[in-house]
C-alpha positions in Angstrom: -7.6 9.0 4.6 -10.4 11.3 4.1 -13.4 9.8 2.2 -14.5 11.4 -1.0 -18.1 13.9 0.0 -16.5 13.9 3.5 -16.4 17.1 6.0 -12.4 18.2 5.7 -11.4 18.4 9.4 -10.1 21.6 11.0 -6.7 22.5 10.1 -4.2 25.7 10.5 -2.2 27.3 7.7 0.3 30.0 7.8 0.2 32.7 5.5 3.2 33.4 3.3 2.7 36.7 2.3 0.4 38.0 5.7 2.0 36.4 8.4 -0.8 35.7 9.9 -2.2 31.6 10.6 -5.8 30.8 9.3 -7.8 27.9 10.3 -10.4 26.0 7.9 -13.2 26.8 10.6 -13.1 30.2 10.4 -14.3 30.1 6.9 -17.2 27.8 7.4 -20.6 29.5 6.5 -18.4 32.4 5.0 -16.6 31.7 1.8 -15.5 28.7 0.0 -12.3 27.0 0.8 -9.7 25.8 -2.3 -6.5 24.1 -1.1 -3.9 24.5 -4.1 -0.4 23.1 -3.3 1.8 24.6 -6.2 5.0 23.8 -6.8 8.2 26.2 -7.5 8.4 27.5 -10.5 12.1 26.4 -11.3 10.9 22.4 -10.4 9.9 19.9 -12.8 6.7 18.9 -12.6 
């Protein structure tokens, strides 16, 4: 478990609509980083 205030470790994400991957690092220094996990539209929530 990640501490709150704590560096987020590296991680790779594919892109839905790009196809391409992305990794955390590559932003670093760049842009800020939000993390959103939405869920389906049709789900309850």
């Amino acid at each position: 478990m990640i501490e709150v205030g704590a560096q987020a470790p590296d991680f790779k994400l594919a892109s839905q609509l790009a196809g391409k991957e992305y990794t955390l690092s590559q932003f670093k220094g760049e842009k800020n980083v939000m993390l959103v996990f939405y869920p389906l539209d049709w789900t309850p929530t």
